[in-house]
C-alpha positions as YAML, in Angstrom:
chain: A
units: angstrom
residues:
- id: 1
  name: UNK
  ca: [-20.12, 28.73, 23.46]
- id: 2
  name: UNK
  ca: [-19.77, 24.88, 24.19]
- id: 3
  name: UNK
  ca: [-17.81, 22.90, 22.19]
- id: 4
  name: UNK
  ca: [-19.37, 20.32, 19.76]
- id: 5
  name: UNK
  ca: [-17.85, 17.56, 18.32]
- id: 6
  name: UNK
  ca: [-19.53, 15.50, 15.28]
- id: 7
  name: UNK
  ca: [-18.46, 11.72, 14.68]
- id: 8
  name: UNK
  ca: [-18.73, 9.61, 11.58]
- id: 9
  name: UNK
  ca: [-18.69, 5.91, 12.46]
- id: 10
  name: UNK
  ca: [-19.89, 6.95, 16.11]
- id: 11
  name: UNK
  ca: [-21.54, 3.51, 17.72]
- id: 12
  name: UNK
  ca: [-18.76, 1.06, 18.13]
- id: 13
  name: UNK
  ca: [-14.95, 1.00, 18.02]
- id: 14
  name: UNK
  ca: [-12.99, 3.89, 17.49]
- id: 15
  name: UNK
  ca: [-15.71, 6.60, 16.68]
- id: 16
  name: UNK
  ca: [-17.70, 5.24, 19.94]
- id: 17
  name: UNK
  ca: [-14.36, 5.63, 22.03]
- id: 18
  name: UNK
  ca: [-13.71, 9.42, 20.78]
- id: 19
  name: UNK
  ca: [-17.67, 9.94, 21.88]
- id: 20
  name: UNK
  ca: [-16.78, 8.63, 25.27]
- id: 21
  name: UNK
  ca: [-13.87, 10.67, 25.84]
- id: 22
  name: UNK
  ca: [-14.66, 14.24, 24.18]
- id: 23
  name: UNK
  ca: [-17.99, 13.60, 26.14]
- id: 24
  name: UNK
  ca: [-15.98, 13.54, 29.22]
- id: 25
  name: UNK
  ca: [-14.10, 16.40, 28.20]
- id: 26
  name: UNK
  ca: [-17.68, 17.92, 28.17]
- id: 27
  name: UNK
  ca: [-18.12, 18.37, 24.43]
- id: 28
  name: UNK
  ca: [-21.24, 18.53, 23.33]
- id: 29
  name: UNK
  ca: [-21.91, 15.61, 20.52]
- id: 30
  name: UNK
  ca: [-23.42, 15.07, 17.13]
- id: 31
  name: UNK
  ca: [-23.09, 11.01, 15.96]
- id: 32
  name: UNK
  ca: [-23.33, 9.85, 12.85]
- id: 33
  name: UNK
  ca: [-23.76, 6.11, 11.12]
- id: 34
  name: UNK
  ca: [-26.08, 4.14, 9.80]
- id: 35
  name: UNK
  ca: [-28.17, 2.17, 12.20]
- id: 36
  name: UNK
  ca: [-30.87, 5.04, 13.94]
- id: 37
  name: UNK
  ca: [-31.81, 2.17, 16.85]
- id: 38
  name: UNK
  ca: [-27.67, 2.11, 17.51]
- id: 39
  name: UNK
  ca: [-27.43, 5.85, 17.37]
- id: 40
  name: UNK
  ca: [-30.13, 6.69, 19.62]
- id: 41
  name: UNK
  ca: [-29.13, 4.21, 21.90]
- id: 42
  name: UNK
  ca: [-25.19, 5.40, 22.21]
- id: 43
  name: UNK
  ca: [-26.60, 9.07, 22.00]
- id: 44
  name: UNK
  ca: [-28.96, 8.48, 25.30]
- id: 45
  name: UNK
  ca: [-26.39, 7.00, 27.10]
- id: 46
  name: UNK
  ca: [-23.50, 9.78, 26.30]
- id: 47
  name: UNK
  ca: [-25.73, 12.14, 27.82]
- id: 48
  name: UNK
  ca: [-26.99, 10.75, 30.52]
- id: 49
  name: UNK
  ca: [-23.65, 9.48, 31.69]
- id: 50
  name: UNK
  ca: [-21.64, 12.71, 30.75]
- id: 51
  name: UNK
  ca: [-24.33, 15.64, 31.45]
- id: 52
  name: UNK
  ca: [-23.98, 16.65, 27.87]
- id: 53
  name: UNK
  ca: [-26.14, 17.18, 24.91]
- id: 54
  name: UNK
  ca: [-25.94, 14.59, 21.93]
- id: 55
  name: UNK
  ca: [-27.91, 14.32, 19.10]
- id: 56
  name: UNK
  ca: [-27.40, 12.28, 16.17]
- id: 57
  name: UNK
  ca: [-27.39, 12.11, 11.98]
- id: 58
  name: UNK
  ca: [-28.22, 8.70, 10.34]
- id: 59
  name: UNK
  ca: [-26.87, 8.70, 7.52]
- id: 60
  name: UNK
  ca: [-24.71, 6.29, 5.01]
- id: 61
  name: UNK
  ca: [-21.46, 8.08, 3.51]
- id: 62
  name: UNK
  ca: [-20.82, 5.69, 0.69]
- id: 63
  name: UNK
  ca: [-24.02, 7.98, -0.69]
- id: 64
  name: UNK
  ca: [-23.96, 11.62, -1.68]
- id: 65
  name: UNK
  ca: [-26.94, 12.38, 0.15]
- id: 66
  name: UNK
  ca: [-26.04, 10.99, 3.38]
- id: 67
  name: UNK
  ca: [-23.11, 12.69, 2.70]
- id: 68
  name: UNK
  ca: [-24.58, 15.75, 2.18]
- id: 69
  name: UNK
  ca: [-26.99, 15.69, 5.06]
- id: 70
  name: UNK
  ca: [-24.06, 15.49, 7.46]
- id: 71
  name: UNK
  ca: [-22.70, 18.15, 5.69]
- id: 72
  name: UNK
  ca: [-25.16, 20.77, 6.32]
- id: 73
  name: UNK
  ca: [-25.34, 20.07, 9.97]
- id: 74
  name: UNK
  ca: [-21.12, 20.87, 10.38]
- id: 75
  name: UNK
  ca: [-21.98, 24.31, 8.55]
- id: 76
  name: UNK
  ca: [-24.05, 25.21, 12.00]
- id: 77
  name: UNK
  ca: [-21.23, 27.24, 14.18]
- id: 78
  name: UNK
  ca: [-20.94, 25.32, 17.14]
- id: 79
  name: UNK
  ca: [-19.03, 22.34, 15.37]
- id: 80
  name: UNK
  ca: [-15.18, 22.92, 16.49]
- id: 81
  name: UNK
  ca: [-14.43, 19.36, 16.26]
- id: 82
  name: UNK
  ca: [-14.70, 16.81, 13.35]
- id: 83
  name: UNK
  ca: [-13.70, 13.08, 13.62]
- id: 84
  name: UNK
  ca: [-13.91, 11.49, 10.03]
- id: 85
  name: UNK
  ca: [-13.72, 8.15, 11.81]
- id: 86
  name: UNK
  ca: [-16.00, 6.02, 8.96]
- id: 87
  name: UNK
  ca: [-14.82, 2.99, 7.50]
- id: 88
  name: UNK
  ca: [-14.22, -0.47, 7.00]
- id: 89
  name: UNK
  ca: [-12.10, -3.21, 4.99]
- id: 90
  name: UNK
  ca: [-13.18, -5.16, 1.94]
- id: 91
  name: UNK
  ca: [-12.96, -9.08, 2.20]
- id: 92
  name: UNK
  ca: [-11.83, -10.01, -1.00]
- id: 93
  name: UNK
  ca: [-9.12, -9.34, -3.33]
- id: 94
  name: UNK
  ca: [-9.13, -6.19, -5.83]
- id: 95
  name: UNK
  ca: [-9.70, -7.80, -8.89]
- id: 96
  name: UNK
  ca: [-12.60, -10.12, -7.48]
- id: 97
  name: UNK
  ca: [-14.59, -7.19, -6.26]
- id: 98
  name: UNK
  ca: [-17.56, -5.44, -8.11]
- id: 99
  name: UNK
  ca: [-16.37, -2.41, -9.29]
- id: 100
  name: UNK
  ca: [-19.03, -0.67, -7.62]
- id: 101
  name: UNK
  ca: [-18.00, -1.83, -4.24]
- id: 102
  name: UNK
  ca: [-14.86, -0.52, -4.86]
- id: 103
  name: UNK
  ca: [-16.38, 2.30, -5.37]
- id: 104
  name: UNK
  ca: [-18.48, 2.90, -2.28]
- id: 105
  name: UNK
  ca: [-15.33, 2.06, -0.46]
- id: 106
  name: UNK
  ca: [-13.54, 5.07, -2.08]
- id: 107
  name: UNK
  ca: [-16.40, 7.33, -1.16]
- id: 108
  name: UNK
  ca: [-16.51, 6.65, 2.57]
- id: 109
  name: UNK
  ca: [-12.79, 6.33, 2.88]
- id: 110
  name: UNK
  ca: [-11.75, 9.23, 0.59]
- id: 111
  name: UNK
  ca: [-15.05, 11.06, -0.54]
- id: 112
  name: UNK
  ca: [-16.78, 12.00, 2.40]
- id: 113
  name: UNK
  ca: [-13.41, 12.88, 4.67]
- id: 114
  name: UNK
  ca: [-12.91, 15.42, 1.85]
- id: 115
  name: UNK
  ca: [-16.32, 17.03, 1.38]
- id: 116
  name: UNK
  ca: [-16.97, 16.52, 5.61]
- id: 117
  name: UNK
  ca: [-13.30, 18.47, 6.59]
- id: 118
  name: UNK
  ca: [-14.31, 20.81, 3.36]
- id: 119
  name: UNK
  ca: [-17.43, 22.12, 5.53]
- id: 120
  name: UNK
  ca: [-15.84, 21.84, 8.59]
- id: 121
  name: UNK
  ca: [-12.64, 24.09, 7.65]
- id: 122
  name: UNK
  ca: [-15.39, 26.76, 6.02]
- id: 123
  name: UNK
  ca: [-17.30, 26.77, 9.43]
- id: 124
  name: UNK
  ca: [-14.31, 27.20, 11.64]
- id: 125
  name: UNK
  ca: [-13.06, 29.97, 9.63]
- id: 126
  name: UNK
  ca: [-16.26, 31.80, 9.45]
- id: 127
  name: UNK
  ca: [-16.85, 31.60, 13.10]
- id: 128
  name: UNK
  ca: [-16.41, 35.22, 13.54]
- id: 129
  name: UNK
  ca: [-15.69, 34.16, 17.92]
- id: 130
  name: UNK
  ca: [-13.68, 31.88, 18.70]
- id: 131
  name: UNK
  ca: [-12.39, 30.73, 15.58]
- id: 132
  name: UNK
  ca: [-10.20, 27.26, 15.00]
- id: 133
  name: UNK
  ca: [-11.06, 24.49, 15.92]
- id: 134
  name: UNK
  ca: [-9.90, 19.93, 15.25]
- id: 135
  name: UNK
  ca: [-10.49, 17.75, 12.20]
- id: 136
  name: UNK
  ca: [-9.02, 14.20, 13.33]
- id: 137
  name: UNK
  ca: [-9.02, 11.95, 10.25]
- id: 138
  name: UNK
  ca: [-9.03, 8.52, 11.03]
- id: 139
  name: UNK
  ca: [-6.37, 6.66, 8.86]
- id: 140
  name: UNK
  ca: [-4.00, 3.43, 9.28]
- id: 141
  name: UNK
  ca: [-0.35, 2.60, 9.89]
- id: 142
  name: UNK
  ca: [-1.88, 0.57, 6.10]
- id: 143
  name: UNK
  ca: [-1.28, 4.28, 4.63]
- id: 144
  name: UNK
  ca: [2.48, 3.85, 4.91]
- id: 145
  name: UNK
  ca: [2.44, -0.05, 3.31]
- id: 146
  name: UNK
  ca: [1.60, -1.04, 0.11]
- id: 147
  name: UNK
  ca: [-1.59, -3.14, 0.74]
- id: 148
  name: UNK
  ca: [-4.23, -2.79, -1.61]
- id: 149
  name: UNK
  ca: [-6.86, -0.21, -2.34]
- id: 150
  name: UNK
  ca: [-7.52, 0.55, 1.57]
- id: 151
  name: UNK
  ca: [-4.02, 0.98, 2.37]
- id: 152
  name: UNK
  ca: [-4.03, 3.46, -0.98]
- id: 153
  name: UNK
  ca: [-7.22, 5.10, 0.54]
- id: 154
  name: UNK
  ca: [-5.46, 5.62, 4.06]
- id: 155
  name: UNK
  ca: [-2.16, 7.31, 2.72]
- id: 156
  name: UNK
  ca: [-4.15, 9.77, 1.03]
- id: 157
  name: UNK
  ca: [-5.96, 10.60, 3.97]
- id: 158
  name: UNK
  ca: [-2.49, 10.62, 5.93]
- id: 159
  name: UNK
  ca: [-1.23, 13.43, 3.10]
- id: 160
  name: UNK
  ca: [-4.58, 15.04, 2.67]
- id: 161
  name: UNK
  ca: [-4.55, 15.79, 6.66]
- id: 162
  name: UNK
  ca: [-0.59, 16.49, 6.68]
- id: 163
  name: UNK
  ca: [-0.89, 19.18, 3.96]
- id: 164
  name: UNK
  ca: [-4.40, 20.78, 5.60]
- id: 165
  name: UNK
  ca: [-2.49, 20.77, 9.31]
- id: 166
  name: UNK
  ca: [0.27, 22.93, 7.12]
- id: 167
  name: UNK
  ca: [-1.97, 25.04, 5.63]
- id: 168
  name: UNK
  ca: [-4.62, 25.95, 8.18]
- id: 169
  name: UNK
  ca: [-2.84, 25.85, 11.50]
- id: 170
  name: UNK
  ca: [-2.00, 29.85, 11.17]
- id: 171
  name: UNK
  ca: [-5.34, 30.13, 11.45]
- id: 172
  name: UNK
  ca: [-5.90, 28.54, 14.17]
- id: 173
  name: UNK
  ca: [-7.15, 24.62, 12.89]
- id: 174
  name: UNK
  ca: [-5.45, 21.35, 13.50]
- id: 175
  name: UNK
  ca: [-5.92, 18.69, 11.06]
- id: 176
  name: UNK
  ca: [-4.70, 15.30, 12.39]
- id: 177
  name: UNK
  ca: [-4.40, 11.67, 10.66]
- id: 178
  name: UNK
  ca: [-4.73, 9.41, 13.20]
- id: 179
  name: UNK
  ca: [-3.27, 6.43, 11.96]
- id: 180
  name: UNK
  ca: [-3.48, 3.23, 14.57]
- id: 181
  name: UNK
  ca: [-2.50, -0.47, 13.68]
- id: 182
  name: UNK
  ca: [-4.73, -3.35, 14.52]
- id: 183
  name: UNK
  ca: [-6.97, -2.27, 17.16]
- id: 184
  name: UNK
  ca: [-9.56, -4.30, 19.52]
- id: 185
  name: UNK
  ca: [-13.17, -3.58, 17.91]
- id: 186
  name: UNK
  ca: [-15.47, -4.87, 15.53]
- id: 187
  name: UNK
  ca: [-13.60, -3.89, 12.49]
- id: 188
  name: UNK
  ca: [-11.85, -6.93, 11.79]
- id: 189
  name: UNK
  ca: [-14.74, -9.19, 12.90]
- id: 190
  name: UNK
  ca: [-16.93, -7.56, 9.74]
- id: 191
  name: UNK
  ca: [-14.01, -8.77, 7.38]
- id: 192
  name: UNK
  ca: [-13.99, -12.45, 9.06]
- id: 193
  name: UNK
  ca: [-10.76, -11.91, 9.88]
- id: 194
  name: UNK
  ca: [-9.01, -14.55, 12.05]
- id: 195
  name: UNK
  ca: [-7.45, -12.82, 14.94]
- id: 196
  name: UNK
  ca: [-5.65, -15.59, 16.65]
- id: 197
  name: UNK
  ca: [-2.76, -15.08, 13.19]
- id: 198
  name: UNK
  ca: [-1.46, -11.20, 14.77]
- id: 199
  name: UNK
  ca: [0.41, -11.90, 18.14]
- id: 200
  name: UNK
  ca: [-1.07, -10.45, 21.04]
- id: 201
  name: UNK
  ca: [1.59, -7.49, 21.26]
- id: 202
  name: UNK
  ca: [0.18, -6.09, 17.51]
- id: 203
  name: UNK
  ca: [-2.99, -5.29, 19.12]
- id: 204
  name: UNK
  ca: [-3.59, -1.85, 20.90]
- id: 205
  name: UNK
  ca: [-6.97, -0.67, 23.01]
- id: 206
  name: UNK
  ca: [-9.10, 1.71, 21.36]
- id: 207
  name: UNK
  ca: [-9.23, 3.57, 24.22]
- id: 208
  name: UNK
  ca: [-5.15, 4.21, 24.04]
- id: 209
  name: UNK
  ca: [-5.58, 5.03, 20.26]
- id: 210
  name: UNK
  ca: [-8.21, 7.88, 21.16]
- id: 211
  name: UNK
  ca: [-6.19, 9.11, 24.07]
- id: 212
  name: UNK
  ca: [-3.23, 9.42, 22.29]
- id: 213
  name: UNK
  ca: [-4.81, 10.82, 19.21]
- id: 214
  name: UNK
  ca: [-6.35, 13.65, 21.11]
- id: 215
  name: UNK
  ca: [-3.27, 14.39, 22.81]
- id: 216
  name: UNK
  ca: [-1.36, 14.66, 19.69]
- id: 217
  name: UNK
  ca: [-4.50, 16.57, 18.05]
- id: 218
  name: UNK
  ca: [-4.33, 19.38, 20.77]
- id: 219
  name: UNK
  ca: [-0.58, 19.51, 20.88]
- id: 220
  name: UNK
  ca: [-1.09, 20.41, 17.10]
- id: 221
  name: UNK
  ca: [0.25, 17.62, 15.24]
- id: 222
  name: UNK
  ca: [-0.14, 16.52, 11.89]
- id: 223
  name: UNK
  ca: [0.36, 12.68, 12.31]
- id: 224
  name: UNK
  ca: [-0.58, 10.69, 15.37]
- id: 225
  name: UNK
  ca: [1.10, 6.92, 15.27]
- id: 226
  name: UNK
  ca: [-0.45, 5.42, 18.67]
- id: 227
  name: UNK
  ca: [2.55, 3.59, 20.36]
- id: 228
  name: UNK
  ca: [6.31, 2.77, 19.70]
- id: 229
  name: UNK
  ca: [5.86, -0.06, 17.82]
- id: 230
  name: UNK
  ca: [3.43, 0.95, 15.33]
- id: 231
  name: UNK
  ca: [5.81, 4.62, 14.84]
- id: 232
  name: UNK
  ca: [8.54, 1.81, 14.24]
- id: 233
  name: UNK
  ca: [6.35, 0.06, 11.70]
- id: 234
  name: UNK
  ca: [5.16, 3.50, 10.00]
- id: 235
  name: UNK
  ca: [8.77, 4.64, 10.27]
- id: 236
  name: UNK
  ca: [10.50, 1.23, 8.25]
- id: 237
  name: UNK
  ca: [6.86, 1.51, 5.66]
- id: 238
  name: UNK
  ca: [7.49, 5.17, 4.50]
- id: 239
  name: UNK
  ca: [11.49, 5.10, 4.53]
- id: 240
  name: UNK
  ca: [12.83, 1.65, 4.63]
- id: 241
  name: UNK
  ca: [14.05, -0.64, 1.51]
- id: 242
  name: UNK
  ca: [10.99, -0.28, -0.73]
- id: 243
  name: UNK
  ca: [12.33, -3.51, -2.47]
- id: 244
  name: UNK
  ca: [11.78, -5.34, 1.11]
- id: 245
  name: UNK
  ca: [8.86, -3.62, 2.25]
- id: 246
  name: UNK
  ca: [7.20, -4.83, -0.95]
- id: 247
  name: UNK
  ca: [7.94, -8.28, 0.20]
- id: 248
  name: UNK
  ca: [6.68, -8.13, 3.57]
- id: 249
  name: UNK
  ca: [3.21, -6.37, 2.64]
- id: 250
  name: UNK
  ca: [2.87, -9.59, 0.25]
- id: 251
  name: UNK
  ca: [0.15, -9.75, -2.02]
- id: 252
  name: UNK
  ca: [-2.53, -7.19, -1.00]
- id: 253
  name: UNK
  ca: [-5.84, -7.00, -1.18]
...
């Protein structure tokens, strides 16, 4: 049986990058996002670049029922690889944001991971041949930092995916938070973020952050910190001086 891989978040940055290169590792693909013009564009290409079959979900995971429509399509048995790659930041401070924004926020970066890697794990355990299979949760170097209610979002995906990896990897699944720093895509362009105030050595590829996070996903690993500097960072967030890096996360959003 070939090997198919569904993507949240699949038509630009990271989630397009994991298409590109599980593609030409000759999974076949299932994409998911909003926009159906940018999905059926992304999923022609895929296959007629990589020989592969792609087909695609449109679907928005801050509600239930896009949720739940991507749901039912990982409970089909050819799914051995999940990339909860969905997200995005909010622009403004916590306490100047509707609550319901807030909201839709926690669903895509908390909710649907949960309920997607819930259906996932029950089809790869089912599979009566050839069971196992990935779940690579896309999270942040933000998870080890206290920075506001994404950064809180991302360390519970980090712990969510460290615990499942622990629990699940006798029986042959790997769940992996993949947890890059600032990365070249169109992420921080939605939160008008200017750029030009990281130096140039903060920012990694995307490509680098998939390769690395597959590697580390097939080798088994729980946590995948793309690059030295960022496993530095990660390192000083989650053990260092709490007192200092309080200071140095500043007043987050």
């Amino acid at each position: 049986m070939t090997s198919t891989a569904l993507i949240t978040g699949a038509t630009s940055g990271i989630g397009a990058e994991f298409a590109r290169q599980l593609a030409n590792r000759g999974y076949n693909l299932v994409l998911t996002a909003r926009n159906e013009d940018r999905l059926r564009d992304s999923a022609a290409a895929l296959a007629r670049e990589y020989s592969v079959q792609t087909e695609y979900v449109v679907a928005d995971l801050a509600d239930p029922e896009g949720v739940e429509r991507v749901s039912r399509r990982l409970e089909k048995p050819d799914i051995t690889m999940l990339v909860n790659n969905a997200g995005y930041g909010l622009k403004n401070s916590f306490e100047r944001n509707d609550l319901s924004v807030e909201l839709d926020h926690l669903n895509v970066l908390v909710a649907a991971p949960l309920q997607l890697s819930h259906a996932a794990l029950n089809t790869m355990l089912s599979r009566m041949e050839n069971p196992g299979g990935h779940i690579i949760n896309v999270a942040s170097v933000a998870g080890f930092i206290p920075r506001g209610t994404y950064s809180a979002a991302k360390s519970w995906v980090i712990t969510f995916s460290r615990w499942a990896n622990i629990a699940y990897r006798g029986r042959g699944i790997h769940v992996t938070a993949l947890c890059p720093g600032f990365v070249h895509t169109e992420f921080h362009q939605r939160m008008d973020m200017d750029k030009s105030l990281y130096p140039g050595w903060m920012w990694l590829d995307a490509e680098r952050v998939v390769r690395e996070g597959l590697a580390d996903a097939f080798a088994g690993k729980g946590v995948s910190i793309p690059s030295k500097r960022y496993k530095l960072l990660a390192w000083f967030g989650a053990r260092g001086p709490q007192a200092l890096v309080t200071r140095i996360a500043g007043r987050g959003r």
